[in-house]
mmCIF file of the N, C-alpha and C atoms, coordinates in Angstrom:
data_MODEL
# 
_entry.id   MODEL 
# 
loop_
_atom_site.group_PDB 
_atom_site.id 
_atom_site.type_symbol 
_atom_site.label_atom_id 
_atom_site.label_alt_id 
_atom_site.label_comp_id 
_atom_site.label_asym_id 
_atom_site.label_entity_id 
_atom_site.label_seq_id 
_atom_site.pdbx_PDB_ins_code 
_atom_site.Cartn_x 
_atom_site.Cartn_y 
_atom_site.Cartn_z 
_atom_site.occupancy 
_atom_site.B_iso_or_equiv 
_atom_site.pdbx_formal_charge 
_atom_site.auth_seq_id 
_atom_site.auth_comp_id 
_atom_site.auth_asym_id 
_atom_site.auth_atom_id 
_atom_site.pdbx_PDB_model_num 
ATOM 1   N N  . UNK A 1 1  ? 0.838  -1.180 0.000  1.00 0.00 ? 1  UNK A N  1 
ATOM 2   C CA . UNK A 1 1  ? 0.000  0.000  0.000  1.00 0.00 ? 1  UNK A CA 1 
ATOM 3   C C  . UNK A 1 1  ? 0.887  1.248  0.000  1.00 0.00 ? 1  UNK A C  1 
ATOM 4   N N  . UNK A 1 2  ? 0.724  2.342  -0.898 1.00 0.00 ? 2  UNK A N  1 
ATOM 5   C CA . UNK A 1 2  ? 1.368  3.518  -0.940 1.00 0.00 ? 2  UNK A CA 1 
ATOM 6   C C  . UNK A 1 2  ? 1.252  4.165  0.214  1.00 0.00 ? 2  UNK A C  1 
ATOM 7   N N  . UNK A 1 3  ? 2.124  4.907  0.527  1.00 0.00 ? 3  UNK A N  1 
ATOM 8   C CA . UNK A 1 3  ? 1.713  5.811  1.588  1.00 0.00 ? 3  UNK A CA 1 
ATOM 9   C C  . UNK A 1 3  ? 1.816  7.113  1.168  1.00 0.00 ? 3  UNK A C  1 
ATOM 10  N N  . UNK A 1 4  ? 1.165  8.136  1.720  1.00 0.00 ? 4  UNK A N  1 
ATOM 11  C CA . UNK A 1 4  ? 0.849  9.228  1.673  1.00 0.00 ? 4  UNK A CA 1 
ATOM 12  C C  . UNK A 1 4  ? 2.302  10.076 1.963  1.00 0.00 ? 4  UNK A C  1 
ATOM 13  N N  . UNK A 1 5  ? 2.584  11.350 0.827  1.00 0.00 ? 5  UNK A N  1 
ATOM 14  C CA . UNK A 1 5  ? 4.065  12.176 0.937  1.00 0.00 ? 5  UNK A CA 1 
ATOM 15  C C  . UNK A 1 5  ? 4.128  11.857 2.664  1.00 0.00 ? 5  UNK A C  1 
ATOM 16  N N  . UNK A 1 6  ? 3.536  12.791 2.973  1.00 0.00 ? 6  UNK A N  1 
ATOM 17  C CA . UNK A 1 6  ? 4.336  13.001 4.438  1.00 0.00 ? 6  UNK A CA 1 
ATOM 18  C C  . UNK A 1 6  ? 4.777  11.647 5.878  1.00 0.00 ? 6  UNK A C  1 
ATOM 19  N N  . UNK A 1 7  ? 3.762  11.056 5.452  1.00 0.00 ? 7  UNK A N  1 
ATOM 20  C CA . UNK A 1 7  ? 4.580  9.784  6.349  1.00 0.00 ? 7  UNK A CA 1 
ATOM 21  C C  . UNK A 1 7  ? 5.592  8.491  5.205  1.00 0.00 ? 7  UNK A C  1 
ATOM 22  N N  . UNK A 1 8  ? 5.417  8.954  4.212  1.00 0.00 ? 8  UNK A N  1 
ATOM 23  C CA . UNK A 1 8  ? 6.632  8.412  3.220  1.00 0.00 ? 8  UNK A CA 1 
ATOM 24  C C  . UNK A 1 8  ? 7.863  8.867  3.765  1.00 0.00 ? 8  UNK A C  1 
ATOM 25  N N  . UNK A 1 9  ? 7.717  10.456 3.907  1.00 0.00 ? 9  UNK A N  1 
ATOM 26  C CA . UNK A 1 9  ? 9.281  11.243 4.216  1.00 0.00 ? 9  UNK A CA 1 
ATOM 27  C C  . UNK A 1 9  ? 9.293  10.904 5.568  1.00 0.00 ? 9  UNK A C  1 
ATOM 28  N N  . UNK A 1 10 ? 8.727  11.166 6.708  1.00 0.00 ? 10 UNK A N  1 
ATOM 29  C CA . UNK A 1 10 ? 8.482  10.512 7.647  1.00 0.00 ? 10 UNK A CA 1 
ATOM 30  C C  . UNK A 1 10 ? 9.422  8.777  7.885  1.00 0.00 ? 10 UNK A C  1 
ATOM 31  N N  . UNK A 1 11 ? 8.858  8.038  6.969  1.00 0.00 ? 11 UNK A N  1 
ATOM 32  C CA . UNK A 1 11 ? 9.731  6.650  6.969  1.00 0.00 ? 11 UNK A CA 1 
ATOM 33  C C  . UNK A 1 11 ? 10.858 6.853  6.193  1.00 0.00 ? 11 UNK A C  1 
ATOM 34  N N  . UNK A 1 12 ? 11.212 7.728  5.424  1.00 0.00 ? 12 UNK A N  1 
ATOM 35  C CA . UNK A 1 12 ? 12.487 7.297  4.988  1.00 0.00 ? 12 UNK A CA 1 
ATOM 36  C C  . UNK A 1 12 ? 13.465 8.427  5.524  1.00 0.00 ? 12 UNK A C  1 
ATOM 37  N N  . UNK A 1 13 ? 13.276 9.508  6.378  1.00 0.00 ? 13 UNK A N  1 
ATOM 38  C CA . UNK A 1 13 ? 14.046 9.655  7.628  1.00 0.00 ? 13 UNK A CA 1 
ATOM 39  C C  . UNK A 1 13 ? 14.338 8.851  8.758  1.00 0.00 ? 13 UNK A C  1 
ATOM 40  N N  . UNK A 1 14 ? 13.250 7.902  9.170  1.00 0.00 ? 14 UNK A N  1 
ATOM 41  C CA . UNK A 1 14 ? 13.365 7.157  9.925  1.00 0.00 ? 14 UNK A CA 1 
ATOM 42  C C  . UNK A 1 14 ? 14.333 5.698  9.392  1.00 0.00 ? 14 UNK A C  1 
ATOM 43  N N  . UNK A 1 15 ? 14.370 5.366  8.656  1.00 0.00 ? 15 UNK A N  1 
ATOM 44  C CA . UNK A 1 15 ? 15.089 4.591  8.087  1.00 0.00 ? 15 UNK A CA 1 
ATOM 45  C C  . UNK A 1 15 ? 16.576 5.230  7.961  1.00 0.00 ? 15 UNK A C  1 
ATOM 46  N N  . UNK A 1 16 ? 17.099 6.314  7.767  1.00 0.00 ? 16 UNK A N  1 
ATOM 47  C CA . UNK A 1 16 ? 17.959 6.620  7.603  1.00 0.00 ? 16 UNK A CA 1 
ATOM 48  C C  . UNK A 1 16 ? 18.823 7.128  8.954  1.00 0.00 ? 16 UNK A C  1 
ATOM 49  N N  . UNK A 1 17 ? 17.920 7.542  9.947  1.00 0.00 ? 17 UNK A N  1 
ATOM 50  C CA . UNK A 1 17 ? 18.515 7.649  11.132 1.00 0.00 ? 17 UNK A CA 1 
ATOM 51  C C  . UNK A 1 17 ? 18.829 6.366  11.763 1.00 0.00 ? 17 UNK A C  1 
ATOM 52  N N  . UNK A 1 18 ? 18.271 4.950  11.137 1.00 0.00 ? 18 UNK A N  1 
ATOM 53  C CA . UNK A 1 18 ? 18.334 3.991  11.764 1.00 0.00 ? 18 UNK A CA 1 
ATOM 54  C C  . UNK A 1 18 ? 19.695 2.904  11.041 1.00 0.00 ? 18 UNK A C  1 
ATOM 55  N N  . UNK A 1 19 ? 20.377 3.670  9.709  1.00 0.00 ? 19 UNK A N  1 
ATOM 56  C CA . UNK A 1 19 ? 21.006 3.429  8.628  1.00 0.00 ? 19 UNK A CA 1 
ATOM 57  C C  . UNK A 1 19 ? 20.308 2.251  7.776  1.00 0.00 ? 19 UNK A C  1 
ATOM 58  N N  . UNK A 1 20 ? 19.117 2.061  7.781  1.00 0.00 ? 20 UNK A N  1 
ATOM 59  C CA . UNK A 1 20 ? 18.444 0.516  7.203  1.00 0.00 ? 20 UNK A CA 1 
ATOM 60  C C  . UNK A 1 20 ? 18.036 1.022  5.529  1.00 0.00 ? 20 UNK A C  1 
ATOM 61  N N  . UNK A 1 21 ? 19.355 0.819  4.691  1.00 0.00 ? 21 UNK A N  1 
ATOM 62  C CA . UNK A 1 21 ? 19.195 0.357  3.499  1.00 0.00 ? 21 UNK A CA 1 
ATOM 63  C C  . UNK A 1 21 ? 18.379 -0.091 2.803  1.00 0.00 ? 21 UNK A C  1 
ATOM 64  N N  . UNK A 1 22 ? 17.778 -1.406 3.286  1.00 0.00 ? 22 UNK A N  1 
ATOM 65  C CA . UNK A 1 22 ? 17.074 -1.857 2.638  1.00 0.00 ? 22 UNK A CA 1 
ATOM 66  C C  . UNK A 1 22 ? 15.487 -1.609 3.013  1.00 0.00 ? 22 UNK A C  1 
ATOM 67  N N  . UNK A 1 23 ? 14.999 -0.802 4.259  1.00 0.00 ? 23 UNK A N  1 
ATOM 68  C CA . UNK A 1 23 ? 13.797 -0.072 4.212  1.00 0.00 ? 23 UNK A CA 1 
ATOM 69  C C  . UNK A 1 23 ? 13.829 1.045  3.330  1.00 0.00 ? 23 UNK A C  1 
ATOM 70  N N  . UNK A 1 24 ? 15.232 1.836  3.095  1.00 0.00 ? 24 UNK A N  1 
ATOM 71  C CA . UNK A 1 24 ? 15.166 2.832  1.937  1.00 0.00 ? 24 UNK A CA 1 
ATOM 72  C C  . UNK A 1 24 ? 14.825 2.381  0.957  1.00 0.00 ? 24 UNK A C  1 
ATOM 73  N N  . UNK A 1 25 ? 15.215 1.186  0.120  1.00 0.00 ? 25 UNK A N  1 
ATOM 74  C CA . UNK A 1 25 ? 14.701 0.964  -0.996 1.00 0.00 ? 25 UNK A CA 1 
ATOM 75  C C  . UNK A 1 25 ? 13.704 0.102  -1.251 1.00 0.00 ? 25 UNK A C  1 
ATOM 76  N N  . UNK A 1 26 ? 12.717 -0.636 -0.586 1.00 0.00 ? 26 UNK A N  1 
ATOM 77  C CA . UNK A 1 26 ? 11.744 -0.492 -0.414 1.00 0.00 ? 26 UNK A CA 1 
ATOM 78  C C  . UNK A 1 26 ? 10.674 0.291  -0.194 1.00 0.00 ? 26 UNK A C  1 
ATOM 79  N N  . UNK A 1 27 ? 11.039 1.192  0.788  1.00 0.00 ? 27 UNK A N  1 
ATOM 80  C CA . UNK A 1 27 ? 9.936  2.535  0.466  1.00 0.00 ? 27 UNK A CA 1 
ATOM 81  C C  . UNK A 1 27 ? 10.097 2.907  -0.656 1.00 0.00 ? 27 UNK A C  1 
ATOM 82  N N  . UNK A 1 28 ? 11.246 2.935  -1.309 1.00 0.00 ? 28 UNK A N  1 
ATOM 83  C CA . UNK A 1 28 ? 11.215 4.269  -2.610 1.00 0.00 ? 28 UNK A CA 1 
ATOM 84  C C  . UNK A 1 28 ? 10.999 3.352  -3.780 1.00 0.00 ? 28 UNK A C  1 
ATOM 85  N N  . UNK A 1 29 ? 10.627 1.896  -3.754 1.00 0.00 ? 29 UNK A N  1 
ATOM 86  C CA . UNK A 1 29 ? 10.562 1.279  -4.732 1.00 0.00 ? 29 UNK A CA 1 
ATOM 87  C C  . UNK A 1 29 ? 8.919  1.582  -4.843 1.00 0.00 ? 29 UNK A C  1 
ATOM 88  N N  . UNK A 1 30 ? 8.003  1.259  -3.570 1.00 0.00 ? 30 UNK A N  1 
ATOM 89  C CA . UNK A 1 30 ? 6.796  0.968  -3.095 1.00 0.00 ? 30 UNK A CA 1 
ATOM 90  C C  . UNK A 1 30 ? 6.119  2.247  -3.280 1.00 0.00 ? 30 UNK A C  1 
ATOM 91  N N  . UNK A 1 31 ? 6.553  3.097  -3.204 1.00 0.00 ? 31 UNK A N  1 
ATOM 92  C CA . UNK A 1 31 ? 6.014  4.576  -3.764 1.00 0.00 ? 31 UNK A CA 1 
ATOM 93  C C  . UNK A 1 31 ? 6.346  5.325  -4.573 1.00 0.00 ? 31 UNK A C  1 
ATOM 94  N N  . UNK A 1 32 ? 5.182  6.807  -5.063 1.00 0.00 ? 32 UNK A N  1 
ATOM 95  C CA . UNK A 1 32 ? 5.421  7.318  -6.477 1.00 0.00 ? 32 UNK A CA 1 
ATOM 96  C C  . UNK A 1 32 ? 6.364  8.454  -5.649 1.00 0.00 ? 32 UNK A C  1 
ATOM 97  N N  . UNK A 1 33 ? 7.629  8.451  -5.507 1.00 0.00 ? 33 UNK A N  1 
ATOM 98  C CA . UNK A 1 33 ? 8.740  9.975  -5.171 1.00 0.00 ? 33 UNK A CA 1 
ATOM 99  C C  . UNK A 1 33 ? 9.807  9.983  -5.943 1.00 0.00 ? 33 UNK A C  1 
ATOM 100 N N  . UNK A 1 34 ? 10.429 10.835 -6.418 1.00 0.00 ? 34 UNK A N  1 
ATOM 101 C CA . UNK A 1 34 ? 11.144 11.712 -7.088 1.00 0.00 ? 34 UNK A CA 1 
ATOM 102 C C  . UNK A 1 34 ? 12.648 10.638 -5.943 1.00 0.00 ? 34 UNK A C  1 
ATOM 103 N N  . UNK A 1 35 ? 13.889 10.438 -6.516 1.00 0.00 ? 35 UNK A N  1 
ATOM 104 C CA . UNK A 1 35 ? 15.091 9.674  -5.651 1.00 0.00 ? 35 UNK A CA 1 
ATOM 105 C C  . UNK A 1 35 ? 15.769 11.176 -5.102 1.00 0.00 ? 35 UNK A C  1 
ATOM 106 N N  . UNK A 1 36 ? 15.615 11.791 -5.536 1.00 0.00 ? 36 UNK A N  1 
ATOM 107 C CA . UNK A 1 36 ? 16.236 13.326 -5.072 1.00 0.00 ? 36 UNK A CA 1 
ATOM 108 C C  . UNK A 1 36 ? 15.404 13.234 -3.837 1.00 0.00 ? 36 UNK A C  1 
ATOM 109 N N  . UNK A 1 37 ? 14.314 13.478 -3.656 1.00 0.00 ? 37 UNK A N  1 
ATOM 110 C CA . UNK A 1 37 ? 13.596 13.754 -2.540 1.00 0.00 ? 37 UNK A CA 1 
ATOM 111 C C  . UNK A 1 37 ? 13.704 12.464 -1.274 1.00 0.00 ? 37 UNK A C  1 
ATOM 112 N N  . UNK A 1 38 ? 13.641 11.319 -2.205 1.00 0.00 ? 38 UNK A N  1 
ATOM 113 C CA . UNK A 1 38 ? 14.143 10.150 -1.068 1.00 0.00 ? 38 UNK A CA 1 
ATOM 114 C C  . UNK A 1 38 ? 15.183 9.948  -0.326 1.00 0.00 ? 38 UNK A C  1 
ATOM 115 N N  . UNK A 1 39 ? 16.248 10.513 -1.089 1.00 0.00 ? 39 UNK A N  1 
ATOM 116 C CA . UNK A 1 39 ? 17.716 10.675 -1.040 1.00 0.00 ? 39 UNK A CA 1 
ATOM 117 C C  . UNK A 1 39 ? 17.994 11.501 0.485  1.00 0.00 ? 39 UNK A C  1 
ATOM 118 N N  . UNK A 1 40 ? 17.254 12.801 -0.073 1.00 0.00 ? 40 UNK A N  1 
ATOM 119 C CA . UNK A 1 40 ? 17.174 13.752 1.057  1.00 0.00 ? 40 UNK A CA 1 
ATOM 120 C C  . UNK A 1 40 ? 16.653 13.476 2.493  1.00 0.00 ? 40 UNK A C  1 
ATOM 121 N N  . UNK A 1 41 ? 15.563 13.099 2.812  1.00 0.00 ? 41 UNK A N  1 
ATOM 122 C CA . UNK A 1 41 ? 14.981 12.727 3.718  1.00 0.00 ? 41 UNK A CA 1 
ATOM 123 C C  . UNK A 1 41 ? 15.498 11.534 4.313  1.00 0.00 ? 41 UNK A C  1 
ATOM 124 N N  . UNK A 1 42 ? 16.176 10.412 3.609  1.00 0.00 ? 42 UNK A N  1 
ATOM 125 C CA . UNK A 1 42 ? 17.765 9.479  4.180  1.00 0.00 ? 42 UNK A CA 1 
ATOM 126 C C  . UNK A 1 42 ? 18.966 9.890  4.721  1.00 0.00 ? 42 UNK A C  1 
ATOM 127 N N  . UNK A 1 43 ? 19.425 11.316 4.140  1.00 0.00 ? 43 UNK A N  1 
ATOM 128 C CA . UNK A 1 43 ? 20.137 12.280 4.451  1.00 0.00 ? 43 UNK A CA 1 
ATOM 129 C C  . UNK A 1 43 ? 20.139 12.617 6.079  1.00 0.00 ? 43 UNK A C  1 
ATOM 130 N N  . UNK A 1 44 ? 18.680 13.347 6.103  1.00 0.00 ? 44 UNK A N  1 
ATOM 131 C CA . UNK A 1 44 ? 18.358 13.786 7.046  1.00 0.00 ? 44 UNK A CA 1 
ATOM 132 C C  . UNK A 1 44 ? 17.980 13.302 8.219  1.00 0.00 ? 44 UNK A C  1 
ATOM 133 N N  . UNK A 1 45 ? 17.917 11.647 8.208  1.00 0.00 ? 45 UNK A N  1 
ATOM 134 C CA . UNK A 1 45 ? 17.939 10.997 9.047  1.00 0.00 ? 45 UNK A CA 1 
ATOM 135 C C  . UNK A 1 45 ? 18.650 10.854 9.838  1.00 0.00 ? 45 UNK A C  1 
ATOM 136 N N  . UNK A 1 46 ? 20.214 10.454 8.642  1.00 0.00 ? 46 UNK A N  1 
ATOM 137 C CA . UNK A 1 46 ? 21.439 10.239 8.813  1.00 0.00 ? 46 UNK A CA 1 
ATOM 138 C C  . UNK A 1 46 ? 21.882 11.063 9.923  1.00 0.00 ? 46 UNK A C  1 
ATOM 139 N N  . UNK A 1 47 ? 21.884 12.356 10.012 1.00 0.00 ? 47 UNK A N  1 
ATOM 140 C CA . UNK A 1 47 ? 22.143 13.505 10.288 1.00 0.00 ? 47 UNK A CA 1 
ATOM 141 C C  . UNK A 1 47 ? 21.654 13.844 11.512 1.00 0.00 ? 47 UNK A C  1 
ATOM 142 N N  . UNK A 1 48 ? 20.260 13.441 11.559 1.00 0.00 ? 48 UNK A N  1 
ATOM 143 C CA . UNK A 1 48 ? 19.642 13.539 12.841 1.00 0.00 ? 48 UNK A CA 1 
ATOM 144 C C  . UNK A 1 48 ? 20.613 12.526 14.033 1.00 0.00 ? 48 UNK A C  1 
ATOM 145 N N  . UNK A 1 49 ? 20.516 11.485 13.346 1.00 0.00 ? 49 UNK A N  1 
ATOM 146 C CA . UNK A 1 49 ? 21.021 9.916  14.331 1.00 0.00 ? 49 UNK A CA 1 
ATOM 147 C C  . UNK A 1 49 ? 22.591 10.378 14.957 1.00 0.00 ? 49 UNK A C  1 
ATOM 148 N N  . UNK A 1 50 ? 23.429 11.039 13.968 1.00 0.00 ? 50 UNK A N  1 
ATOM 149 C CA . UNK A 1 50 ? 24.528 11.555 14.269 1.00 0.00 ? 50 UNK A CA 1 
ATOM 150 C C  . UNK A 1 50 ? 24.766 12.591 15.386 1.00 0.00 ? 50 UNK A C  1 
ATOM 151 N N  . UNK A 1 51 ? 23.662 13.431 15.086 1.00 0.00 ? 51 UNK A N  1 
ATOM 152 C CA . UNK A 1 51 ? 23.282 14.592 16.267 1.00 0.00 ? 51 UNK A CA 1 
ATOM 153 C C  . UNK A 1 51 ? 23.559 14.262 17.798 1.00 0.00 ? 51 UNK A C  1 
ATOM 154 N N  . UNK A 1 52 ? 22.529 13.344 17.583 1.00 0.00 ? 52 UNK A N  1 
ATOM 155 C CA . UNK A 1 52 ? 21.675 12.485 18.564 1.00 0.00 ? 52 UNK A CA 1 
ATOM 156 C C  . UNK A 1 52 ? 22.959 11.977 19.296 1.00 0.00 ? 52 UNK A C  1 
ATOM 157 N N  . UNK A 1 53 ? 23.951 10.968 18.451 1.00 0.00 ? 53 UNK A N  1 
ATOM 158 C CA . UNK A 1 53 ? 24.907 10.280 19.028 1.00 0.00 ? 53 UNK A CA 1 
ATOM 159 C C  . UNK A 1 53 ? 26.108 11.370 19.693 1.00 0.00 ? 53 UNK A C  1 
ATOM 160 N N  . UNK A 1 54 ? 26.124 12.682 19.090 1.00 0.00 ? 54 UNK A N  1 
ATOM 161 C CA . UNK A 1 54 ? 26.768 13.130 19.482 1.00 0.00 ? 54 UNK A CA 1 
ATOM 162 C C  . UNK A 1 54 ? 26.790 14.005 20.546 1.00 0.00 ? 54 UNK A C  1 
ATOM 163 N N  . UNK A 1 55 ? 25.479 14.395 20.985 1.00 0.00 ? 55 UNK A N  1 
ATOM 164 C CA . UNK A 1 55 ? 24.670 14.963 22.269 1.00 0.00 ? 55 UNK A CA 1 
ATOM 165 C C  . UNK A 1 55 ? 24.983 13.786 23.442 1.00 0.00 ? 55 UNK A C  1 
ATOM 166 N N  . UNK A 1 56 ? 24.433 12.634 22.988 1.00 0.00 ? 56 UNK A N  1 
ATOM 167 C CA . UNK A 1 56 ? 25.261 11.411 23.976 1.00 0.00 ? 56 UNK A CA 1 
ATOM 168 C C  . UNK A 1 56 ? 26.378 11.439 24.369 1.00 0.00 ? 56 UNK A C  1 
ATOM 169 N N  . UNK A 1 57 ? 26.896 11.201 23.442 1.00 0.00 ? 57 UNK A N  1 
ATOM 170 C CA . UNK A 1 57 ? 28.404 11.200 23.898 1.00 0.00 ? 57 UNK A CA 1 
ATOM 171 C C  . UNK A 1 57 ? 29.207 12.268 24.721 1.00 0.00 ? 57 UNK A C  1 
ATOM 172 N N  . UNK A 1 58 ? 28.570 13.580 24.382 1.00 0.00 ? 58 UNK A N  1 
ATOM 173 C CA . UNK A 1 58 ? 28.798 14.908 25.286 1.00 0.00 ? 58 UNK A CA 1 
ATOM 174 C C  . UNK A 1 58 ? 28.402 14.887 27.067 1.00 0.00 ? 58 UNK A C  1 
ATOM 175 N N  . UNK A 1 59 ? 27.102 13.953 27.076 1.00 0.00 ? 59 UNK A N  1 
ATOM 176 C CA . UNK A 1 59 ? 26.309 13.757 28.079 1.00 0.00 ? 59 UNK A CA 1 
ATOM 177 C C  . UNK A 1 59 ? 27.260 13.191 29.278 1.00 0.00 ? 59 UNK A C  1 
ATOM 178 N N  . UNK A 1 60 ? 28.188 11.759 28.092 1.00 0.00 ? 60 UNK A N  1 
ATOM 179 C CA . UNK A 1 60 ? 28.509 10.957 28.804 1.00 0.00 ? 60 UNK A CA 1 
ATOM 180 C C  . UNK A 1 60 ? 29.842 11.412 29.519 1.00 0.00 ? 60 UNK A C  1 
ATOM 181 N N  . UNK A 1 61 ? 30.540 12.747 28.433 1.00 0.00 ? 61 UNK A N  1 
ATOM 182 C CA . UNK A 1 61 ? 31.660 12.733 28.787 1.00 0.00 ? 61 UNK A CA 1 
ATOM 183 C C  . UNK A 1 61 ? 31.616 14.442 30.034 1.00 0.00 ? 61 UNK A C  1 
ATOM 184 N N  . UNK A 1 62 ? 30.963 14.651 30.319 1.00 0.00 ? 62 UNK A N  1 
ATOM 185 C CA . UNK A 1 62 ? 30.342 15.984 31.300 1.00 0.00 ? 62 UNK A CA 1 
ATOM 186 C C  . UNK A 1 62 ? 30.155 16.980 30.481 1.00 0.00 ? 62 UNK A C  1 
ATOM 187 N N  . UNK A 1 63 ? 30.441 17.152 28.963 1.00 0.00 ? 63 UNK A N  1 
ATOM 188 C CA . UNK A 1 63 ? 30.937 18.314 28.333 1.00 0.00 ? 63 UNK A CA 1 
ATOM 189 C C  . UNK A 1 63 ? 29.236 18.997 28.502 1.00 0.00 ? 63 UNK A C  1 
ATOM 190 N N  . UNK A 1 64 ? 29.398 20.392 28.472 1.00 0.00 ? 64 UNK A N  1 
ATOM 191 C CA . UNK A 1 64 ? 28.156 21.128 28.365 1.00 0.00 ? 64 UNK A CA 1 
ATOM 192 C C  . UNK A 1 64 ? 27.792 21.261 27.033 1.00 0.00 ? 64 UNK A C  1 
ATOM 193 N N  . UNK A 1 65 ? 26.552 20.917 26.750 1.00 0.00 ? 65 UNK A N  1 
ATOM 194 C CA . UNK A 1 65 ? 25.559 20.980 25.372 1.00 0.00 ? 65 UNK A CA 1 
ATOM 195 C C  . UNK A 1 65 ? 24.856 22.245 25.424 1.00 0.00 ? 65 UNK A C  1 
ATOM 196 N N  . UNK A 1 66 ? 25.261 22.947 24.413 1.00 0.00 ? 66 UNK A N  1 
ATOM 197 C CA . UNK A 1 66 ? 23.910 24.210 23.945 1.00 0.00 ? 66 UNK A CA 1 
ATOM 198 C C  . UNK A 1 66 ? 23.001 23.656 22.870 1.00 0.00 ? 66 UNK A C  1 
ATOM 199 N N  . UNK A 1 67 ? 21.635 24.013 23.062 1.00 0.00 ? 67 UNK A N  1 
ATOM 200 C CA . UNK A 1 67 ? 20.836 23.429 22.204 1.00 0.00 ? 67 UNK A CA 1 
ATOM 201 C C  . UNK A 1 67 ? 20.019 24.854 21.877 1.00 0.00 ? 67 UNK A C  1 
ATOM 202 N N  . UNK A 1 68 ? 19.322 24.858 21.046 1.00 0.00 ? 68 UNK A N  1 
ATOM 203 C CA . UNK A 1 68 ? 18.002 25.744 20.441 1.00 0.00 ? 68 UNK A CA 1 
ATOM 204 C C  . UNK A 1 68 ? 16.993 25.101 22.026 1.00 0.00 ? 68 UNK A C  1 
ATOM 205 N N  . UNK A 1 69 ? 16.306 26.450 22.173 1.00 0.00 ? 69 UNK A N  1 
ATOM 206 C CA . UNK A 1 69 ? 14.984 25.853 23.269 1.00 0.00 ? 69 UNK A CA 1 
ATOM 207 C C  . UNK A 1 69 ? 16.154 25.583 24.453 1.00 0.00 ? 69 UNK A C  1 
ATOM 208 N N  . UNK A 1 70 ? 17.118 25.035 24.554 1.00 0.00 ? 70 UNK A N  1 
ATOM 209 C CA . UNK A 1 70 ? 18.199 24.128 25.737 1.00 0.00 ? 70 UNK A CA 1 
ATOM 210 C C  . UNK A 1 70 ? 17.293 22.840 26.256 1.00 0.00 ? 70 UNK A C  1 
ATOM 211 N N  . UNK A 1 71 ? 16.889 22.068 24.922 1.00 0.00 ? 71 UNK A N  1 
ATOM 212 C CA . UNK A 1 71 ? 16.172 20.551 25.373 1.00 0.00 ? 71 UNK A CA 1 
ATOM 213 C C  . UNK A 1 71 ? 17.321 20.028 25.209 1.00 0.00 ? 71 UNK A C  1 
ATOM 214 N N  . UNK A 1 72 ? 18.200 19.497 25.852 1.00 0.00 ? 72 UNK A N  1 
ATOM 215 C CA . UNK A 1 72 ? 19.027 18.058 25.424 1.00 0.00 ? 72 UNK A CA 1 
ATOM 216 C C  . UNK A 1 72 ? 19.413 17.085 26.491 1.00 0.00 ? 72 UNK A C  1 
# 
């Protein structure tokens, strides 16, 4: 079943923060999107997950985190 743009981009950020390959190309096989736009939103996963790991790792090591808002 297709899914609708926004929880498409939705899963294939999520896939990409999770590095799972082969949910990327399955979603983008399984739906009508542009690979530029799939690409991106894998990107941005990527990117997020990296964030993420790297806010951890700050956590773990005492260093002080500035954030937007100061959620971290």
């Amino acid at each position: 079943m297709a899914l609708k743009r926004p929880a498409l981009i939705a899963a294939l950020t999520s896939a990409g923060s999770n590095g799972d390959d082969r949910a990327f190309l399955r979603l983008y096989t399984e739906n009508r999107i542009s690979l530029e736009v799939a690409k991106a939103a894998f990107a941005r996963g990527k990117k997020i997950a990296k964030s993420l790991q790297v806010i951890e790792t700050c956590k773990e090591t005492g260093v002080e985190v500035a954030t937007i808002g100061g959620a971290a």
